[in-house]
N, C-alpha and C positions, 0 to 999 in steps of 0.2 A: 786336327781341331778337336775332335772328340776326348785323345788323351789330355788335353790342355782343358777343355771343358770341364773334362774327368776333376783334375786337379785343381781348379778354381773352384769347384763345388766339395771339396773335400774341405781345402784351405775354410770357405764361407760357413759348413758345419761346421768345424773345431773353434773357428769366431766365435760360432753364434752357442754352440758348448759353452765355451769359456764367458760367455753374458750372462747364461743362465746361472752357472755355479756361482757368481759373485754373492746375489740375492741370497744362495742358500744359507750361510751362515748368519747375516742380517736378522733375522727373527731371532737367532738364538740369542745375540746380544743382548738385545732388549729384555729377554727372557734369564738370562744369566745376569744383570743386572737387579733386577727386584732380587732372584734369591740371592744373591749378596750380602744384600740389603739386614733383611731380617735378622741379621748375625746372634740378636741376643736368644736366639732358640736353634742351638747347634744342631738338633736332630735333621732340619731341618738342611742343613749346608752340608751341598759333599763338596769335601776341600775337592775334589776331580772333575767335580759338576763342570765348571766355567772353561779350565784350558782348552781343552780336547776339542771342542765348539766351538769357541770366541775368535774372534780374528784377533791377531797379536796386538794390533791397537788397539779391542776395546778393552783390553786387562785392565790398563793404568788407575782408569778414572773407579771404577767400586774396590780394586785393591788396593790399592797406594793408600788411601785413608788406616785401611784397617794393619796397615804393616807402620805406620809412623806411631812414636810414641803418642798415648794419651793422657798419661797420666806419670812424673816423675816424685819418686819419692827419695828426699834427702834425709840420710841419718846421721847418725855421731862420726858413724867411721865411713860413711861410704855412699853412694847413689845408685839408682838403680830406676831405667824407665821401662815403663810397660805399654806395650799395646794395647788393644781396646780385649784383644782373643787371649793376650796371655790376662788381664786381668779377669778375665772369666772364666780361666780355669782356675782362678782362687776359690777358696771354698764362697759358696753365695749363700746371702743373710738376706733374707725377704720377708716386707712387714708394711704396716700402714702410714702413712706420711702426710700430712698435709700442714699449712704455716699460718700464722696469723700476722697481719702488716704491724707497724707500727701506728698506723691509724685505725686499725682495730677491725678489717678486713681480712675478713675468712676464707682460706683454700681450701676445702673438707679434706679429709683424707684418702686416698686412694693407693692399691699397690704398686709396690716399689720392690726392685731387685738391684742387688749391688754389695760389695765385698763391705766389710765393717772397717771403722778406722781402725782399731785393734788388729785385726789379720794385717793389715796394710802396713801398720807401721812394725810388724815384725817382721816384713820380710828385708829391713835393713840392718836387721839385728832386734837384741831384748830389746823389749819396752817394758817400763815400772815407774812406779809411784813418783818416782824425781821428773818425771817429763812430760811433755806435753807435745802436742802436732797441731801445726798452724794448717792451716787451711788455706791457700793462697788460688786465687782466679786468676785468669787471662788477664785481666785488664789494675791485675794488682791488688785486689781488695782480697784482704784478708783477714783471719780472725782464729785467735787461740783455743783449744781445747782441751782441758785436763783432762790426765789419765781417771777422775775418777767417771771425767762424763763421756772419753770414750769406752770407760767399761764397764763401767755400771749404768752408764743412761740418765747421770745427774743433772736434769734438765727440768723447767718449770715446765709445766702443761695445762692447756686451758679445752674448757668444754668444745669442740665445734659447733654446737647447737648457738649457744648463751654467750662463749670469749673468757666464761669466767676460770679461773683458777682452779686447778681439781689436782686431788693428789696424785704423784707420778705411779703410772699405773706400773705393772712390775714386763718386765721386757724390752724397757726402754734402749734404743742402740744410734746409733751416728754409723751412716754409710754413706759409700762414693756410690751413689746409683748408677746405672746405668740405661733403665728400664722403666716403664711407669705404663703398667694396665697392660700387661704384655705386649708392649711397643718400645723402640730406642726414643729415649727423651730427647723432643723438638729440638735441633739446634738451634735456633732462631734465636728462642727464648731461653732454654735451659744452659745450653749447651748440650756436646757429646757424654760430658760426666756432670753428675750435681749435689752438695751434700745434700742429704737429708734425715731426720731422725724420724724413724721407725718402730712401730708397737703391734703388739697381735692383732689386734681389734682395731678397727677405724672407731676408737671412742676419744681420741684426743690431737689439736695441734700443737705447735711447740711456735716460739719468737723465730719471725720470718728470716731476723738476721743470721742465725745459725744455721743457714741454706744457703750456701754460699754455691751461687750457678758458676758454670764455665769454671770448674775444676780443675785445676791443673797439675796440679803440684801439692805435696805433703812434706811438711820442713818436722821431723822430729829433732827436740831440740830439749836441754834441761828448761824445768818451767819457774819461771819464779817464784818463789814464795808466796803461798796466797795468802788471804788477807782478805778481813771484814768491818764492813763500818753500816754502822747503826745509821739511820733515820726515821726520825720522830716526828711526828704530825699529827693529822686529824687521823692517823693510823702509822703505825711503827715496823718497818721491814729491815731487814740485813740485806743488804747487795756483798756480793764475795765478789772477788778479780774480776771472773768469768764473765759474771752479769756485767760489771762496770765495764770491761773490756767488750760487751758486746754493745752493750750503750754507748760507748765511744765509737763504735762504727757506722754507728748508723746519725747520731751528733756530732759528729766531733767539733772541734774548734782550738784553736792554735794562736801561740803566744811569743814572740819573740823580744829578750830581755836586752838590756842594755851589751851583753857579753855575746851577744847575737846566739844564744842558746836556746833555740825552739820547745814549747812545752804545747802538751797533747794535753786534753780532756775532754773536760764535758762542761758544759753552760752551769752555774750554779742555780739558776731561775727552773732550770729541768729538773735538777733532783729534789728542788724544793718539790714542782709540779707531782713528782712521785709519790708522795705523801700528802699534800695538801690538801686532798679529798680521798676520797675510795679510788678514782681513777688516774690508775699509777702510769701507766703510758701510752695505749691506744686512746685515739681523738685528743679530746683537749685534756690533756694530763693537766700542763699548767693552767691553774682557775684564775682566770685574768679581775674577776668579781672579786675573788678572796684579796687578791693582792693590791685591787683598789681601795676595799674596804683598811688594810694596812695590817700586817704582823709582821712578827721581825723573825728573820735567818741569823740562826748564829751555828757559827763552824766552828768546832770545838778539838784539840790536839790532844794528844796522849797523855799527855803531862800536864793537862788541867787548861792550857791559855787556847783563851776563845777570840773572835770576833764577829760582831754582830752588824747586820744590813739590815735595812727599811725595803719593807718589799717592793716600794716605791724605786728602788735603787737597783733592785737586783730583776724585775721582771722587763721579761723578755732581753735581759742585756747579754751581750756574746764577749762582754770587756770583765766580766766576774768570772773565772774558770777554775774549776777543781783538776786539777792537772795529774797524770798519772805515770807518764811519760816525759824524758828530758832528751833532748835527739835521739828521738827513735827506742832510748832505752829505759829500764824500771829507772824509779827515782833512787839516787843514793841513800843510805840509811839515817841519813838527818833530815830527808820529807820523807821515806819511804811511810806508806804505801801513796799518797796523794798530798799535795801543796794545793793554796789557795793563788792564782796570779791571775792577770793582766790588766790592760790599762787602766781598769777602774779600781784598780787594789792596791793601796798604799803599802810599804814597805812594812809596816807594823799589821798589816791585816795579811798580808802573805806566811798564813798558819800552815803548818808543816805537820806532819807522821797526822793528818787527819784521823779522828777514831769516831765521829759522831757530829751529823749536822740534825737542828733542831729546826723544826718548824716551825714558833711560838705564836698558837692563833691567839692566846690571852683567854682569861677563863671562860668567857664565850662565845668561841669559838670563833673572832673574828676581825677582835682589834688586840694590839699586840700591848704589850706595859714597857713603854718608852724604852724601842731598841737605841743602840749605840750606833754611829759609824763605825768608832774603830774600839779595839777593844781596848788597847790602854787608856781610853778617854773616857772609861768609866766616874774615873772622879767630878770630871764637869757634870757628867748626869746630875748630882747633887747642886753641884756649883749654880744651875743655871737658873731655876727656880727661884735661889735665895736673893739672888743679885738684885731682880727685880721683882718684888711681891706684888701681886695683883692690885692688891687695893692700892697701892701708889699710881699707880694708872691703868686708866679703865679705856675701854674700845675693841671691838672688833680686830685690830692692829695696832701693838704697842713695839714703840722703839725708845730702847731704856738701855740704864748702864751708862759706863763713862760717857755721856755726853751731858752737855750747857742745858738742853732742853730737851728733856722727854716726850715723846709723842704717845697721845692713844687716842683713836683717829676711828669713824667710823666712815661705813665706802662713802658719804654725803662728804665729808670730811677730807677724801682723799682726790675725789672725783673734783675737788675746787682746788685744788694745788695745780697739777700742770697734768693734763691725759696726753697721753700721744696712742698712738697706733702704728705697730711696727710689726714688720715682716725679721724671726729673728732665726738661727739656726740652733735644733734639739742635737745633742751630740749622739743622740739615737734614731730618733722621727722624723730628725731633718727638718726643712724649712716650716715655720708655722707661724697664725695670724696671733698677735696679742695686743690687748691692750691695758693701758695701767698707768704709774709712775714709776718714773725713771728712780734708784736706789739712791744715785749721786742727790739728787735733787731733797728726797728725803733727808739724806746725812748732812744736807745741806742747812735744813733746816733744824735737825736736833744738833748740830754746833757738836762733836765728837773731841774729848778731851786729847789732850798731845799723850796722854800716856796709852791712851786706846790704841791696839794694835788686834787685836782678833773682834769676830762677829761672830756672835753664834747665831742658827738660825732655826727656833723650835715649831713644828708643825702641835698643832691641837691636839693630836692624841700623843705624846708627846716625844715624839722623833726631834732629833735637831744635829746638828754636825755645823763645822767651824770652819772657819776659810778665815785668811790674814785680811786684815780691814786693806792693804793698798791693793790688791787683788781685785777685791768689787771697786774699791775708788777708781782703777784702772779703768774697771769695765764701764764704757759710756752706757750701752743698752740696757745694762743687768735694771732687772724691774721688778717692781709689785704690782702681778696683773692682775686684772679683774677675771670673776669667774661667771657661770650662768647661773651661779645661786649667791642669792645677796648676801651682802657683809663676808665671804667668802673667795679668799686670795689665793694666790701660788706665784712662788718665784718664777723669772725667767731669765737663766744666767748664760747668754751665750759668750761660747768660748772658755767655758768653766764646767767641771767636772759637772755629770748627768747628778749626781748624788747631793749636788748644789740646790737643783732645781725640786724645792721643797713644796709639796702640794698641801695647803689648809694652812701657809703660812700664818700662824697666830703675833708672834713675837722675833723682836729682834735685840739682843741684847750687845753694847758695846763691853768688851772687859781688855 
């Protein structure tokens, strides 16, 4: 009994061994875990630290991250992915970084460490003057970069204090961070990699858009042709590619034609808003004031042919688009560099090779001198005026031109005809209360000669645009409604172009 004793108390130590030893290594996990972590200060990591200690399970979870590609970059001739460890043994470019939103939302600057887009896109081969590298995220968003703003730093830069505009200070660069205040940047938010541009000094941010988080991927690629267009306003800027291309990522908005050919841009109501006042894109770039008060956009092409909008027409619509893009690619060289399209843009207003849109407040800064719809319908501008001269009829609202019996009509005048109240639908606003006379009901009574076939329709300061007279005769609802200031009208034309619906309607002329 004693040797069996012997040997069951033997057996019970080597158990009760083997319980203790499990726990030994347990601390070191957790332990070998954080310095993992840290990666972006190598001094810091002995690549032998973890094995030697760790249990063979807990390797997976802090290595396998930093052994999977993080970053691929594609060139002309070839591909090439890197780690998070091989992109830190590129040379490191460290500098001050912070972004301003598009609503005018300040991130100060703090440092940043991370290889430059320049190093990065040569390790696919040369880079020079002909190309450029896209920036492409996890979740797809993307955005261009020329060679000269990845190597010269050709980027606008604003005060962090104030937002405002300050000249680019000299050191400007674009880099794949990796780091930020000597820590790895938040994945949550950031991602593993983030672009950001960088300067000596924390004395400036750059547009938030050209921080493109969750980095992925680098496409060097030949760049297209760049290209610059004028606007003019209450102040006058040049937008190159870059800028419109990065304004298009952050607005975009899309077109698709009768040929089912998709067109990219940007709102035209937005680039007006760029110039309309001092404030060109944080908060309310677009002056919703200005554009009530009335000037006219006119989009002008290389070769001299323009067309001109009532801002009445163009604000806030996402159906007026300066397009830059046709599936996915540059415009061909009969729009290149930007076309005029979508639903609200007739075939004669769909201007091409763009070189200069005008803001026109009119000499005081606020009412515009009788834009055009379209531009070949300059000649009516004259036309409209002569047809029916004021002193032939007087009123608040004059309905003249081919018709039996001309009207000028004041609201007492109008309000004894027939009022209804109707719920009608804005091809913008959507559903809304009006009330007024029906348009039939009127034409009804000025008796419209057989040879009348168009309506022109002039607003008081003197906007107006044309529609076929059976078009409104169609429309049972289309109206002259009442406003909340007296003797003062606006059309309500549903089912009929937004550019119909004419506010301070003065005059209606039959021709």
């Amino acid at each position: 009994m004693s040797r069996i004793a012997a040997s069951v108390c033997l057996v019970l130590a080597l158990l009760l061994a083997g319980c203790q030893a499990i726990p030994a290594p347990a601390p070191a996990a957790p332990t070998a875990a954080p310095a993992a972590a840290p990666t972006a200060v190598p001094p810091t990591v002995a690549p032998t630290a973890v094995p030697p200690t760790a249990a063979p399970t807990a390797i997976p979870e802090p290595v396998a991250p930093a052994s999977e590609p993080a970053l691929e970059i594609v060139g002309l001739d070839g591909s090439k992915s890197l780690t998070l460890e091989e992109l830190k043994a590129l040379p490191i470019t460290e500098g001050n970084a912070g972004f301003m939103s598009s609503t005018g939302k300040i991130t100060p600057p703090v440092p940043h460490r991370g290889v430059s887009l320049k190093d990065l896109a040569e390790v696919v081969g040369a880079f020079d003057e002909t190309m450029g590298i896209n920036v492409v995220a996890k979740d797809g968003y993307g955005i261009t970069f020329s060679y000269d703003q990845a190597v010269n730093g050709a980027f606008t830069t604003y005060d962090p204090a104030t937002g405002d505009e300050i000249p680019t200070p000299e050191g400007l660069m674009a880099i794949v961070a990796f780091e930020r205040e000597g820590q790895p940047l938040p994945e949550e938010s950031d991602g593993v990699l983030r672009l950001v541009i960088i300067s000596p000094k924390n004395d400036q941010v750059t547009d938030g858009h050209w921080s493109v988080k969750w980095t992925s991927r680098l496409e060097i690629k030949p760049l297209v042709a760049d290209w610059e267009v004028t606007f003019t306003g209450a102040i006058t800027e040049t937008i190159n590619r870059g800028d419109f291309e990065s304004c298009a990522q952050c607005h975009k908005a899309a077109w698709t034609d009768d040929k089912a050919q998709e067109w990219v841009g940007v709102p035209l109501y937005l680039l007006a808003g760029y110039v309309d006042d001092e404030i060109k894109h944080q908060g309310p770039a677009f002056n919703d004031a200005l554009a009530e008060a009335g000037y006219a956009v006119e989009v002008v092409a290389a070769d001299g042919y323009a067309a001109t909008f009532d801002s009445a027409r163009v604000a806030r619509s996402t159906d007026i688009i300066a397009a830059y893009l046709v599936n996915g690619n540059p415009l061909p060289e009969q729009y290149f560099p930007m076309r005029l399209v979508g639903d609200d843009v007739s075939k004669k207003e769909q201007v091409g090779t763009i070189s200069e849109i005008v803001v026109d407040m009119g000499e005081e800064g606020g009412m515009a001198p009788e834009p055009t719809a379209v531009a070949t319908a300059a000649p009516a501008a004259t036309e409209a005026p002569a047809a029916a001269p004021a002193a032939e009829v007087q009123g608040d609202f004059v309905l003249t031109g081919l018709v039996v019996q001309p009207l000028g009509m004041s609201e007492d005048d109008l309000r004894a005809v027939e009022v209804l109240k109707l719920t009608v639908e804005h091809p913008k606003s959507g559903a809304m209360a009006v009330e007024g006379v029906r348009l039939s009901k009127l034409l009804g009574l000025a008796q419209p000669a057989p040879e009348a076939k168009t309506l022109v329709f002039t607003a008081r300061d003197g906007y107006f645009v044309e529609a076929p007279l059976a078009d409104v005769q169609a429309c049972s609802d289309c109206m002259v409604a009442f406003t909340e200031t007296p003797g003062e009208f606006r059309l309500a034309m549903p089912g009929l172009s937004s550019g119909l619906w004419v506010k301070d309607i003065a005059k209606i002329e039959l021709k």
